[in-house]
C-alpha positions as CSV (number, residue, x, y, z in Angstrom):
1,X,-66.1,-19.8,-25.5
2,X,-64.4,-19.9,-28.5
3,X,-61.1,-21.7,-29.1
4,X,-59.5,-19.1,-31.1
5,X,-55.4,-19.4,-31.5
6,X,-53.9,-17.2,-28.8
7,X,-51.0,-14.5,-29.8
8,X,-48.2,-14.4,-27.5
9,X,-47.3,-10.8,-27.2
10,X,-43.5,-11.3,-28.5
11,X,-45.0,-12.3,-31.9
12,X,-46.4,-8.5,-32.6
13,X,-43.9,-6.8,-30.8
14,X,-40.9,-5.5,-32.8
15,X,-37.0,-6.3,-32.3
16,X,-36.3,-2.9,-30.1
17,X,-39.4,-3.8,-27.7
18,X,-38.7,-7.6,-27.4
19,X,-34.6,-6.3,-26.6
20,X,-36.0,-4.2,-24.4
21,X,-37.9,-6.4,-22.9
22,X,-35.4,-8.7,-21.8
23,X,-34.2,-6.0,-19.2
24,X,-30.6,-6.7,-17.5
25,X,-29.8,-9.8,-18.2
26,X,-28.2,-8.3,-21.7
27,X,-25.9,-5.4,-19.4
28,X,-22.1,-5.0,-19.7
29,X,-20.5,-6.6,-16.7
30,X,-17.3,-5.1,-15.9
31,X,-14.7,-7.5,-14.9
32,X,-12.3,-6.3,-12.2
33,X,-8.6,-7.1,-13.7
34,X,-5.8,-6.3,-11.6
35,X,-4.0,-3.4,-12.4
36,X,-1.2,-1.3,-11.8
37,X,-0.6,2.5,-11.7
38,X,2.2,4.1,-13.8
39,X,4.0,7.2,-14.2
40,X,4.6,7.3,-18.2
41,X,7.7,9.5,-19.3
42,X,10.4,10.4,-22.1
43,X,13.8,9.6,-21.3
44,X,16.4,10.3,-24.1
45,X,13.3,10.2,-26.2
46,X,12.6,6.8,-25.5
47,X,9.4,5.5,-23.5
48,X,9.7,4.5,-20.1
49,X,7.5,3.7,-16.9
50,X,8.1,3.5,-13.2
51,X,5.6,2.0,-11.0
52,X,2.9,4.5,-9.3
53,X,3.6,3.4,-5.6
54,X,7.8,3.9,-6.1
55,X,6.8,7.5,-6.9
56,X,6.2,10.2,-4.5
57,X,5.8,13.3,-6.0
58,X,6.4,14.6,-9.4
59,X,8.1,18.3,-9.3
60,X,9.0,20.9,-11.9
61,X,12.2,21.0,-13.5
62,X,13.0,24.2,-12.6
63,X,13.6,23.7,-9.1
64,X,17.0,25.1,-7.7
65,X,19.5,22.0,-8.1
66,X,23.3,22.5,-6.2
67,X,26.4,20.9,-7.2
68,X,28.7,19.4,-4.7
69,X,31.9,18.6,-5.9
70,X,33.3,15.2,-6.1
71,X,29.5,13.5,-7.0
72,X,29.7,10.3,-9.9
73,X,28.3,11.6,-13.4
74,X,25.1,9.8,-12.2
75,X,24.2,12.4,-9.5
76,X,23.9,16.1,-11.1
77,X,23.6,17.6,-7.8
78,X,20.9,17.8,-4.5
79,X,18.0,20.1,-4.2
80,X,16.0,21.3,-1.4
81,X,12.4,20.1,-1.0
82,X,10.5,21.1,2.2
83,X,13.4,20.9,4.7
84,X,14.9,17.3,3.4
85,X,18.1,17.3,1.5
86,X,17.9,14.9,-2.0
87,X,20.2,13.7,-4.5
88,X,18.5,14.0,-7.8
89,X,20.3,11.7,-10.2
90,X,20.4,11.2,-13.8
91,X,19.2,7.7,-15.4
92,X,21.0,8.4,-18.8
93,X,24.5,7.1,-18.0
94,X,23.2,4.1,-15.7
95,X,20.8,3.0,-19.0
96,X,23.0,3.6,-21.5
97,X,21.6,6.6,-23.2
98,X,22.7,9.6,-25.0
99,X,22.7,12.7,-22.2
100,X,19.6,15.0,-22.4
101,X,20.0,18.7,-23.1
102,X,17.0,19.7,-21.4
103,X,15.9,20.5,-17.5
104,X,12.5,18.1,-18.0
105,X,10.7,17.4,-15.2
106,X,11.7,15.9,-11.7
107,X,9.9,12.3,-9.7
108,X,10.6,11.9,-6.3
109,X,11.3,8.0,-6.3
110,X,11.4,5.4,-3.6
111,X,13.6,2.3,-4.1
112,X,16.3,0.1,-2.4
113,X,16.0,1.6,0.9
114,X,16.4,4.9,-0.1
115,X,14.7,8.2,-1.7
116,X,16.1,10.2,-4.7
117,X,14.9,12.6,-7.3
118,X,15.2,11.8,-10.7
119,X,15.7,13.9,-14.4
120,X,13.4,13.2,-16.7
121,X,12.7,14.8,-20.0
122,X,8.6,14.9,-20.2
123,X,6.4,13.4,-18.0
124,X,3.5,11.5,-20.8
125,X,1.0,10.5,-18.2
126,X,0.0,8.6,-14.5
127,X,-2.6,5.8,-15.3
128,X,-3.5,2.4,-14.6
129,X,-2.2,-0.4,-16.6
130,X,-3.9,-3.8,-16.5
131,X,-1.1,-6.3,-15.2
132,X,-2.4,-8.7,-18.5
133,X,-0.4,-6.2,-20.6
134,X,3.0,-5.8,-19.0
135,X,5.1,-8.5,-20.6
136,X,8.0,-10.0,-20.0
137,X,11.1,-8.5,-21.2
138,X,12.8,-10.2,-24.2
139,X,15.9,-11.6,-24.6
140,X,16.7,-9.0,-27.1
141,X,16.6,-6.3,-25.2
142,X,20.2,-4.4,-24.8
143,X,22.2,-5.3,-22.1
144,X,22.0,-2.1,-20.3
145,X,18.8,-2.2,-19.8
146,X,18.3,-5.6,-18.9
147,X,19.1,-5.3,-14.9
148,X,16.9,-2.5,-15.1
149,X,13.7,-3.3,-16.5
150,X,11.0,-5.4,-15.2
151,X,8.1,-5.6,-18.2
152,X,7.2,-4.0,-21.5
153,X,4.3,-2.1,-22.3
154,X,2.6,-1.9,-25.9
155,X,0.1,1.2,-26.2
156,X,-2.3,0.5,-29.1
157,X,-1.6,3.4,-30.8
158,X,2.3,3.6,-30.8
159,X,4.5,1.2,-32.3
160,X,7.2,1.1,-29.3
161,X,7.0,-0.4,-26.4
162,X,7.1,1.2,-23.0
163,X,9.9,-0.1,-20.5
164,X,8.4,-0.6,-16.9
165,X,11.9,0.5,-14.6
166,X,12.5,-1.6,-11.6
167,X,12.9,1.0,-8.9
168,X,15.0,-1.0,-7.0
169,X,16.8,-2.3,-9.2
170,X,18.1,1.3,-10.3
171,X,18.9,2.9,-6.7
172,X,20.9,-0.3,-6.0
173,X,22.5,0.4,-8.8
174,X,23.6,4.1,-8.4
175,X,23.9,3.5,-4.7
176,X,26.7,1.0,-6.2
177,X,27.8,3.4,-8.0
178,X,27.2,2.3,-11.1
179,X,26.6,4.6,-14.1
């Protein structure tokens, strides 16, 4: 028997083979954060948000709309969508924003009891937004949109901020008739 110095095999092996080695205990682990789905769109060519679950559908805006006389400057009219009669409503006047000049797009949104479509220029996307990025609203934000929004929202890549709507909040309002 000799007593010859033993070589641990990590001494010969190189950097790839001892990190490979190692096996899982190096991986990733994906946290679950809490999130919340949104439906991203252009409104008088600003940035706003409405939460996922206060929106039911999302429809062209070429879809038939009918005036009735005597509506606030709020509602442009009603439309017909699979037997059920609803108001579709512009946000414009209620947030204080110059009037669109284009038909847009349509969402089908649930709020303060009750269901209404609602103009929008371009939908921009549905995703899910970790709640850790919505902020709260500063004081700075203009008045008339201070009832109405409930967080911010700051992409990475764009320098404005995204303003989450309070569903609620806005079909009180026009059921108020404000705007």
């Amino acid at each position: 028997m000799t007593d010859s110095p033993r070589t641990a095999p990590e001494a010969n092996a190189t950097f790839a083979q001892a990190f490979n080695a190692r096996g899982d205990e190096t991986a990733i682990v994906e946290v679950d954060e809490p999130s919340q789905q949104v439906v991203l769109f252009q409104l008088s060519g600003q940035p706003f948000a409405l939460p996922g679950q206060a929106v039911s559908e999302i429809l062209k805006g070429d879809t038939p709309v009918y005036f009735v006389p005597g509506l606030p400057d709020s509602t442009e009219g009603v439309i017909h969508l699979r037997g059920q009669i609803e108001s579709l409503i512009t946000l414009q006047p209620l947030l204080g924003l110059a009037p669109s000049q284009t038909d847009g797009m349509m969402l089908v949104v649930k709020g303060a009891g009750i269901r209404s479509a609602v103009r929008i220029d371009q939908l921009q996307d549905v995703c899910e937004l970790p709640i850790s990025a919505l902020k709260t609203p500063p004081d700075t934000l203009p008045s008339a949109l201070r009832p109405y929004v409930s967080a911010l929202w700051q992409s990475d890549d764009t320098q404005r901020a995204t303003a989450l709507l309070d569903p609620d909040a806005l079909l009180q309002a026009y059921l108020q008739g404000l705007g």
